[in-house]
Biopython code that builds the backbone (N, CA, C, O; Angstrom):
import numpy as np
from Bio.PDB.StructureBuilder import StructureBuilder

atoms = [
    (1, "UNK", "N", (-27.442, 18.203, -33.651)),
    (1, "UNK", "CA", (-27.566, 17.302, -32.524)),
    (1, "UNK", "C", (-28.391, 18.001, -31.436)),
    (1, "UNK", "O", (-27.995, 19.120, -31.112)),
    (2, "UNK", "N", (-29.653, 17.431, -30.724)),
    (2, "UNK", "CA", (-30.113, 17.712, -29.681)),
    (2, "UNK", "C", (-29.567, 17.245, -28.638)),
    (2, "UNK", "O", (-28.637, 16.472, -28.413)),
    (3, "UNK", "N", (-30.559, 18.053, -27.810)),
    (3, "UNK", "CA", (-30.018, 18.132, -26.451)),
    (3, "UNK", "C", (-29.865, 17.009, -25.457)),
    (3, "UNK", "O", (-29.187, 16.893, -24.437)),
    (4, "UNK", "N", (-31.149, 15.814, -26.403)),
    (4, "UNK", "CA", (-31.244, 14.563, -25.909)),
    (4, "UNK", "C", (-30.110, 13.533, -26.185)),
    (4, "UNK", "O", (-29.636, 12.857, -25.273)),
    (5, "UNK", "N", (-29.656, 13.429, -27.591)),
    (5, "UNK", "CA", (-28.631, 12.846, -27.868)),
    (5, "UNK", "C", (-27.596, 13.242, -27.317)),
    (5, "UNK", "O", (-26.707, 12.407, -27.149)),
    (6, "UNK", "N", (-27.364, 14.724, -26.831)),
    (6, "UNK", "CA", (-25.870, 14.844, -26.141)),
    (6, "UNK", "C", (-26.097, 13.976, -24.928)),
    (6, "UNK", "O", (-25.580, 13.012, -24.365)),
    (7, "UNK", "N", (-26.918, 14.628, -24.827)),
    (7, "UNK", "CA", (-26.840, 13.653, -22.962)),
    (7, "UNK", "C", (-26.928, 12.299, -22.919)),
    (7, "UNK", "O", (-26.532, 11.863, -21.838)),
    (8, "UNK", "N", (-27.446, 11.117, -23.999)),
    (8, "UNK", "CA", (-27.192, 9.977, -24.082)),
    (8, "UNK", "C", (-25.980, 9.898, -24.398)),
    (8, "UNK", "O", (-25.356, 9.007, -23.823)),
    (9, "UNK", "N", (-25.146, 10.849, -25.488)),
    (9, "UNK", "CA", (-23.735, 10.644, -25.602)),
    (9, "UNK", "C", (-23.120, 10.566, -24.245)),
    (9, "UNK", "O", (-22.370, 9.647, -23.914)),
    (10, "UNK", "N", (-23.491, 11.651, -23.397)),
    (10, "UNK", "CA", (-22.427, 11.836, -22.249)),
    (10, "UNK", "C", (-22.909, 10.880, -21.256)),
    (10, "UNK", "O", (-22.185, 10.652, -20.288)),
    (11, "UNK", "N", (-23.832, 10.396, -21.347)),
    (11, "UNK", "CA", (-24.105, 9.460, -20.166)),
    (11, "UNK", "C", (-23.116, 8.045, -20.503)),
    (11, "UNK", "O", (-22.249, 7.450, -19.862)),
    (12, "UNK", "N", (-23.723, 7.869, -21.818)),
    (12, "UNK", "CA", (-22.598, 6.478, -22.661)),
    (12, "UNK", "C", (-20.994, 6.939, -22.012)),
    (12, "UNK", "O", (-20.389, 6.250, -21.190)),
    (13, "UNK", "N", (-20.481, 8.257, -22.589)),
    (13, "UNK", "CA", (-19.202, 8.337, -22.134)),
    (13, "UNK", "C", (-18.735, 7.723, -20.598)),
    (13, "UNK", "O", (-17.850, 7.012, -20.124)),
    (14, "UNK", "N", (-19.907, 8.468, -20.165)),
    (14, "UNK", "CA", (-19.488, 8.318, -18.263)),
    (14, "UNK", "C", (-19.386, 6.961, -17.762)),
    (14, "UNK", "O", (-18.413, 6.568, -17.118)),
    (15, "UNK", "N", (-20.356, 6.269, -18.046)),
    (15, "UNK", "CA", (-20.518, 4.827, -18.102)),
    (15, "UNK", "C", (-19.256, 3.831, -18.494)),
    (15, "UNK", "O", (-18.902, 2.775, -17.969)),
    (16, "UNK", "N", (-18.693, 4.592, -19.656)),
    (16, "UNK", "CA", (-17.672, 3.481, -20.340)),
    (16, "UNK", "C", (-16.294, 3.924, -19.665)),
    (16, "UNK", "O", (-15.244, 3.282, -19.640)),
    (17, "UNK", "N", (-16.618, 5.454, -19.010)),
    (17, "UNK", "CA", (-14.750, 5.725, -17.948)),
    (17, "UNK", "C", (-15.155, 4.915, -17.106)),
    (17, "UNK", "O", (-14.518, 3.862, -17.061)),
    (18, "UNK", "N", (-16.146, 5.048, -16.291)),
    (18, "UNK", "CA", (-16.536, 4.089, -15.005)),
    (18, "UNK", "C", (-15.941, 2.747, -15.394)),
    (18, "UNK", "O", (-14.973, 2.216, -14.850)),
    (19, "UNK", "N", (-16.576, 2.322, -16.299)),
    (19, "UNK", "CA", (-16.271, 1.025, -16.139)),
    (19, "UNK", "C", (-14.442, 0.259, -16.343)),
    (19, "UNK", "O", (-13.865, -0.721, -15.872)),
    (20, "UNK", "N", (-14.029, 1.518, -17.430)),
    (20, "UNK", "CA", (-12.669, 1.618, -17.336)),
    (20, "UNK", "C", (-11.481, 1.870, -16.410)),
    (20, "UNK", "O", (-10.301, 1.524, -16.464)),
    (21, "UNK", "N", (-12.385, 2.785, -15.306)),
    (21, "UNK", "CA", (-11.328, 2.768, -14.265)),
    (21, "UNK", "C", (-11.820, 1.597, -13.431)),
    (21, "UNK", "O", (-10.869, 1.006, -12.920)),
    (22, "UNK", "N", (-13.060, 1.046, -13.116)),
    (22, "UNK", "CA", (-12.873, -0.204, -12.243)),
    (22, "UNK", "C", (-12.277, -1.437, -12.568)),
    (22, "UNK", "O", (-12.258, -2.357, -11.750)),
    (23, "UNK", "N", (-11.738, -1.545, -13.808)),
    (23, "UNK", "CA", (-10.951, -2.753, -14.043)),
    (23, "UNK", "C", (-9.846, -2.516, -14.326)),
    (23, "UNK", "O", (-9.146, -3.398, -14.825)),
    (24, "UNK", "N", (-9.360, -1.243, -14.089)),
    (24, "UNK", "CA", (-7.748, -0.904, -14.501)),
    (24, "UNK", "C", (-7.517, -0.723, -12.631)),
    (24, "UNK", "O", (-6.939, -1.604, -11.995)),
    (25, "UNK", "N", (-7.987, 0.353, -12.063)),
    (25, "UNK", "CA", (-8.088, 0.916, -10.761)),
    (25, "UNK", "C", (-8.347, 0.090, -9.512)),
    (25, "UNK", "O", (-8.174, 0.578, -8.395)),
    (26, "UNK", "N", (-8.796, -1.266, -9.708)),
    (26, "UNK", "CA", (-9.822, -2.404, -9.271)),
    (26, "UNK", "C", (-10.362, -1.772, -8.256)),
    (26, "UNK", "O", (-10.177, -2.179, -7.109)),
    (27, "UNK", "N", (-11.407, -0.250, -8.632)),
    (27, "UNK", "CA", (-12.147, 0.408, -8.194)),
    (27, "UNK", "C", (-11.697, 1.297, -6.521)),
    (27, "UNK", "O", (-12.274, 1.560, -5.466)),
    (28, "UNK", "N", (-10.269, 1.511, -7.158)),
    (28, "UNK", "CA", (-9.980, 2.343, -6.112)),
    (28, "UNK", "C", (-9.863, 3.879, -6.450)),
    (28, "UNK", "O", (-9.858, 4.401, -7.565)),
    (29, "UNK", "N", (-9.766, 4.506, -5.133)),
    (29, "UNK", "CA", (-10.105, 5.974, -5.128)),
    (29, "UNK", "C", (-8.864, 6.780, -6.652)),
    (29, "UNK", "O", (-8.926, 7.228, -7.797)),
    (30, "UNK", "N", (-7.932, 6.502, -5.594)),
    (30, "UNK", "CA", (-6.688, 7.105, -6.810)),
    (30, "UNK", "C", (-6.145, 5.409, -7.108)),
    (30, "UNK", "O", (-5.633, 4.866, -6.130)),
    (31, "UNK", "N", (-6.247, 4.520, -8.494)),
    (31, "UNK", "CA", (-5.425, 3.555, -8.795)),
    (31, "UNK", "C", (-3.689, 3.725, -8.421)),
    (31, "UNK", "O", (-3.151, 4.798, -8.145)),
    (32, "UNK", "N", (-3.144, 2.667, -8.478)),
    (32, "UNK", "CA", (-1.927, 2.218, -8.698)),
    (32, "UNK", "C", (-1.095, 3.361, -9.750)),
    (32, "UNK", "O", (-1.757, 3.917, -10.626)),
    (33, "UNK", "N", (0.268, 3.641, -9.611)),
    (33, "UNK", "CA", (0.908, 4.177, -10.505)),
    (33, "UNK", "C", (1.484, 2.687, -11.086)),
    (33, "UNK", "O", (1.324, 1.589, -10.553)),
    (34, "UNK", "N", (2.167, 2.981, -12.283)),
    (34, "UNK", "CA", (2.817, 2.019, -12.632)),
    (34, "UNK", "C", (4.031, 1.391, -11.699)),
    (34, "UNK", "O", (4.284, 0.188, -11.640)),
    (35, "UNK", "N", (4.832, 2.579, -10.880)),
    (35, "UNK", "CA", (5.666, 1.952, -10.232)),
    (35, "UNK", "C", (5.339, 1.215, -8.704)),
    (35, "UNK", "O", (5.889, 0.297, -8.096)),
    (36, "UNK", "N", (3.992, 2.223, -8.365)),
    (36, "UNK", "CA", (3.835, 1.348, -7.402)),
    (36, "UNK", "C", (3.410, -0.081, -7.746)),
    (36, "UNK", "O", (3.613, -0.913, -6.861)),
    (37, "UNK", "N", (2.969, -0.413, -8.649)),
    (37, "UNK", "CA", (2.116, -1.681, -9.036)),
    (37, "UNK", "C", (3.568, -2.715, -9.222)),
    (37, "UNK", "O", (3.488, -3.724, -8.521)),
    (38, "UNK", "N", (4.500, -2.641, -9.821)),
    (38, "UNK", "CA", (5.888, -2.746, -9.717)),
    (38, "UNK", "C", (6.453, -3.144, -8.298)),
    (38, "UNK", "O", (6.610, -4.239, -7.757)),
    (39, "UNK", "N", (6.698, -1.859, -7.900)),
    (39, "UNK", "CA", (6.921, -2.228, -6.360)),
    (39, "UNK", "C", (6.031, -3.406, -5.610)),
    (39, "UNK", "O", (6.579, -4.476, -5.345)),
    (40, "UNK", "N", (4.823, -3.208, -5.319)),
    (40, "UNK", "CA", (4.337, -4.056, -4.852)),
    (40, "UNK", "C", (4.555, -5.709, -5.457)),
    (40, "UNK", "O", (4.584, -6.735, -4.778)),
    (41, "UNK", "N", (4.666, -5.601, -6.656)),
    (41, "UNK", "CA", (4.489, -7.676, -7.370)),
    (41, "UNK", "C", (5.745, -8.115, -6.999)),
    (41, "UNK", "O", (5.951, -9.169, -6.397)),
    (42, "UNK", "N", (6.862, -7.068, -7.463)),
    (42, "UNK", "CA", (8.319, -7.272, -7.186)),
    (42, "UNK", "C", (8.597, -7.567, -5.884)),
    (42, "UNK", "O", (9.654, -8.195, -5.826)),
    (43, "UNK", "N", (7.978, -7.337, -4.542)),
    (43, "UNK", "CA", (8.530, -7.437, -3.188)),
    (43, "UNK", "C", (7.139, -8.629, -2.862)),
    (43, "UNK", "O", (7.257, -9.289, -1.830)),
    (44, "UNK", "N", (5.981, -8.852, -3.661)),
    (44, "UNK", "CA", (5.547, -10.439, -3.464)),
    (44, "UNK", "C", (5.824, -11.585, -4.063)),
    (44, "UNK", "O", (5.125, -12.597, -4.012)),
    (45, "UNK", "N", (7.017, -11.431, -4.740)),
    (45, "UNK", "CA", (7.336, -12.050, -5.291)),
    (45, "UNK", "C", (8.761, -12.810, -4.995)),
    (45, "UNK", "O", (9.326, -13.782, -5.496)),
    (46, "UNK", "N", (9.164, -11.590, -3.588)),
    (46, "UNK", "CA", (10.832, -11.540, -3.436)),
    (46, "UNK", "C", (11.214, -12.872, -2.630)),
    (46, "UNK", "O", (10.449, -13.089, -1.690)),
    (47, "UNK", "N", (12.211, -13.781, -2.801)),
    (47, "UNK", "CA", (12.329, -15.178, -2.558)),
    (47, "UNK", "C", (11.021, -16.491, -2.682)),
    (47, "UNK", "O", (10.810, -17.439, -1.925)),
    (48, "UNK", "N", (10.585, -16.234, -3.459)),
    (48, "UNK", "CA", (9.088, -17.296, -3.346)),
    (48, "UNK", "C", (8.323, -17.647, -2.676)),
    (48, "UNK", "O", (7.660, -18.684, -2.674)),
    (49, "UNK", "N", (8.365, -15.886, -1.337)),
    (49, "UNK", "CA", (7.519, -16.188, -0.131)),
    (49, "UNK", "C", (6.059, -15.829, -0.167)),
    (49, "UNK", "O", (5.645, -14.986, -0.963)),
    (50, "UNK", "N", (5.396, -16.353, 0.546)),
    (50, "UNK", "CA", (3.932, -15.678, 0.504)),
    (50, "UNK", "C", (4.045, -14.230, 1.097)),
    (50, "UNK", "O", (5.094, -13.613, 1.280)),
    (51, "UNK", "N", (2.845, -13.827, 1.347)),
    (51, "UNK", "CA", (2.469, -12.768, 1.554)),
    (51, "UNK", "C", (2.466, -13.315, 3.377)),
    (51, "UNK", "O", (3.223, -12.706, 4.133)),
    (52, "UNK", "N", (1.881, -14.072, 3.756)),
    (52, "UNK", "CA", (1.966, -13.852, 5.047)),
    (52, "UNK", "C", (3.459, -13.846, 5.977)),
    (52, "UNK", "O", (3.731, -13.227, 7.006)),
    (53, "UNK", "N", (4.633, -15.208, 4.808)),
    (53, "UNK", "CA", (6.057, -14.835, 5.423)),
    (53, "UNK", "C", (6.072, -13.785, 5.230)),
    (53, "UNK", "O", (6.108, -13.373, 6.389)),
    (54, "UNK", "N", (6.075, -12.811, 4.539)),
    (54, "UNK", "CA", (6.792, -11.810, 4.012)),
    (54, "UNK", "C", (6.640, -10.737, 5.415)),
    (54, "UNK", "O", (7.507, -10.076, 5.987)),
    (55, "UNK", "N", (5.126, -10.881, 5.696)),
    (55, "UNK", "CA", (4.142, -9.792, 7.255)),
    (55, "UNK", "C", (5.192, -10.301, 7.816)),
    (55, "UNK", "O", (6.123, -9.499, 7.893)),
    (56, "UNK", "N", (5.475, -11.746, 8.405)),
    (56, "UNK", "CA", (6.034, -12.082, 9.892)),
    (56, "UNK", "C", (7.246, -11.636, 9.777)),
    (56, "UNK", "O", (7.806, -11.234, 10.797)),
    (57, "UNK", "N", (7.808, -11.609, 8.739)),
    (57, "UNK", "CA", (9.343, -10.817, 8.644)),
    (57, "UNK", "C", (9.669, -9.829, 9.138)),
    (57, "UNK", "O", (10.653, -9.586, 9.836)),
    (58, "UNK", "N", (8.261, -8.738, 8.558)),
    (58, "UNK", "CA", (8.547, -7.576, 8.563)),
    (58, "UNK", "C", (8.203, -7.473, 10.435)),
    (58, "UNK", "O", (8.911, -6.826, 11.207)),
    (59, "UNK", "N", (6.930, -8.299, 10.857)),
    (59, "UNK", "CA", (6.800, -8.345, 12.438)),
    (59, "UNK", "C", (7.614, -8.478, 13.334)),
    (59, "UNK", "O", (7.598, -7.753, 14.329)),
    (60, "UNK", "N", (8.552, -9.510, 13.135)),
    (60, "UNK", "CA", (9.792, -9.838, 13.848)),
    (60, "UNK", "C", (10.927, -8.529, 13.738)),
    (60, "UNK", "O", (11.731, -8.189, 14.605)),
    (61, "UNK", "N", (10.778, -8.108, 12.798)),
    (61, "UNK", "CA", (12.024, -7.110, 12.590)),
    (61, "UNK", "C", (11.827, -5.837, 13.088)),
    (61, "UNK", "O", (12.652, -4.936, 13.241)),
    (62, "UNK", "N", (10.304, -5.869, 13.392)),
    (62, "UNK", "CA", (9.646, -4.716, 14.057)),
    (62, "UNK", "C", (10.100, -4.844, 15.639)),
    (62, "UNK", "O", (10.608, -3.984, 16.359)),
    (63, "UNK", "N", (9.791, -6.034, 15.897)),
    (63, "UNK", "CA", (9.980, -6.343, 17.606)),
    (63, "UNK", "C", (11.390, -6.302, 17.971)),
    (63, "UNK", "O", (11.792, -5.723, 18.981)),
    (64, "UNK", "N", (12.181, -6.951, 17.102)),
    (64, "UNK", "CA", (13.702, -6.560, 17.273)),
    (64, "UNK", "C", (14.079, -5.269, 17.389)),
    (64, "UNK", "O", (14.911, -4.840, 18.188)),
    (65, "UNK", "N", (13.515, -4.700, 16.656)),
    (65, "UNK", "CA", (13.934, -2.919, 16.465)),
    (65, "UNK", "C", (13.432, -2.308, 18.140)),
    (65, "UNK", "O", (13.981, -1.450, 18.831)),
    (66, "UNK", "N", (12.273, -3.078, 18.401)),
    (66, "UNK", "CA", (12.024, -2.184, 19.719)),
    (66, "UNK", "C", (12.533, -2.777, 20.597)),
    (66, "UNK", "O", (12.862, -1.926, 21.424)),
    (67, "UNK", "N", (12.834, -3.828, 20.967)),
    (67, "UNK", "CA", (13.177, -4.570, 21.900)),
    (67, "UNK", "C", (14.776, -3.777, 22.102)),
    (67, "UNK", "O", (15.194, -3.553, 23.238)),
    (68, "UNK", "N", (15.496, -3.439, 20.998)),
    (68, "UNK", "CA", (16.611, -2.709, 21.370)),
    (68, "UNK", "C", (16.614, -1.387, 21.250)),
    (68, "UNK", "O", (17.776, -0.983, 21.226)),
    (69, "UNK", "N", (15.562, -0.231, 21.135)),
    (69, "UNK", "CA", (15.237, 0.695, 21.125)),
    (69, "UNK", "C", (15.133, 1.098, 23.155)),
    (69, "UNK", "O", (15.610, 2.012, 23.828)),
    (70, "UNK", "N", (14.179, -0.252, 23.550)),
    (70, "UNK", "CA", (14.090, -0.382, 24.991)),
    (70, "UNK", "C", (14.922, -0.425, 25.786)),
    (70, "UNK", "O", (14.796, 0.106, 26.890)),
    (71, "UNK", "N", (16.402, -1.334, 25.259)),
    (71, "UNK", "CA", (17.352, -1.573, 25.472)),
    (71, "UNK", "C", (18.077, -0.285, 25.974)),
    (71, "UNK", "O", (18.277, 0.107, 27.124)),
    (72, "UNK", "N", (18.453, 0.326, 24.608)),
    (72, "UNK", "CA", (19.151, 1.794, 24.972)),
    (72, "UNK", "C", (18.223, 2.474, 25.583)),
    (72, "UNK", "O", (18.697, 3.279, 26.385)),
    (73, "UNK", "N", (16.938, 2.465, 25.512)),
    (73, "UNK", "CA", (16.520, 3.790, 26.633)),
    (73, "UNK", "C", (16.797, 3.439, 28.037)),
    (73, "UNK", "O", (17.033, 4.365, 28.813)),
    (74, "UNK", "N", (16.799, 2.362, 28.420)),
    (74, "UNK", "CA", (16.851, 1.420, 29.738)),
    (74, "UNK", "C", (18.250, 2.108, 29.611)),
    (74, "UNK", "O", (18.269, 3.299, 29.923)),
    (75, "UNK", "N", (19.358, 1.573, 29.224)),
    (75, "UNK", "CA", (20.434, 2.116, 29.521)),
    (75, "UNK", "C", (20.930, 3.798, 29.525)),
    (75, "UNK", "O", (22.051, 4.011, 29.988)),
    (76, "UNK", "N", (20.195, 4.890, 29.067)),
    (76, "UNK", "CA", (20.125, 6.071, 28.983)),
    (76, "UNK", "C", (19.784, 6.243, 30.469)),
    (76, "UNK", "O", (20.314, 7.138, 31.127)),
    (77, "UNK", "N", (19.224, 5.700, 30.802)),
    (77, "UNK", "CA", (17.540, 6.224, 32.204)),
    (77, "UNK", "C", (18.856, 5.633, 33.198)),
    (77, "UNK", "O", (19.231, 6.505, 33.981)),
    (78, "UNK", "N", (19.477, 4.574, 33.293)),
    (78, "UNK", "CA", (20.784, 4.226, 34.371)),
    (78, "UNK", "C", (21.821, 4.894, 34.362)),
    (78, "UNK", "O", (22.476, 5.038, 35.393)),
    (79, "UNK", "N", (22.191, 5.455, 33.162)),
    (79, "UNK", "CA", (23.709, 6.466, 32.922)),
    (79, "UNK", "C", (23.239, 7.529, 33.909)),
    (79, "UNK", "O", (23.885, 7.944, 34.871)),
    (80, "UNK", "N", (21.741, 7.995, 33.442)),
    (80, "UNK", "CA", (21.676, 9.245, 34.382)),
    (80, "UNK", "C", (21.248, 9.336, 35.660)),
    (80, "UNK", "O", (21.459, 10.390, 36.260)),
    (81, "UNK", "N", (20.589, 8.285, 36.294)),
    (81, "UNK", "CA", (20.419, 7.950, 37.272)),
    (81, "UNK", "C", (21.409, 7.296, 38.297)),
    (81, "UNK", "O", (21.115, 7.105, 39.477)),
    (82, "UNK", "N", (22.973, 6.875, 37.554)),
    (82, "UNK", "CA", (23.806, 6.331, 38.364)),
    (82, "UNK", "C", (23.566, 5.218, 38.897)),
    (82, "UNK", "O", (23.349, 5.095, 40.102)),
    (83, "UNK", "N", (23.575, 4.024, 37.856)),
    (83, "UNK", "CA", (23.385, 2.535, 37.978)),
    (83, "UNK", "C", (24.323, 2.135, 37.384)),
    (83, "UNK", "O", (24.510, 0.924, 37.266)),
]
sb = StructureBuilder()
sb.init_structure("model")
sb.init_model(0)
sb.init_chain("A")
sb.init_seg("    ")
for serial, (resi, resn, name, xyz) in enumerate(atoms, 1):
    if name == "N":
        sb.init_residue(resn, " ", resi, " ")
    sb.init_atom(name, np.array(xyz, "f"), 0.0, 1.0, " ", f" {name:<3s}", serial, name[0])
structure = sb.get_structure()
């Protein structure tokens, strides 16, 4: 085998991973593990909500969390201040 045919071999090779990781990977840097790919379908899938209920859920539950995060610091900042 020459030197020409290797390198058409290896170019063919390179070509056919490429193209293998962009349709397994859908051309991302590091693809999906299996469990993340899992994780993710399983929690778009969780009660038959879309993807955008699913954001406002998580939004609302965000604002709740701070809204009483504010709460207790507000009340920390009066304990020590004597209110």
């Amino acid at each position: 085998m020459d030197y020409e045919e290797m390198e058409k071999m290896s170019l063919e090779e390179s070509k056919r991973q490429t193209k293998e990781r962009k349709e397994i990977g859908l051309n991302m840097i590091r693809p999906f593990t299996y469990d993340e790919k899992k994780l993710l379908w399983d929690g778009l899938r969780e009660d038959n909500k879309t993807l955008h209920e699913l954001a406002m859920e998580g939004f609302n539950e965000e604002q709740t969390l701070r809204r009483i995060e504010e709460k207790q610091e507000l009340s920390l900042i009066e304990e020590r201040n004597g209110f």
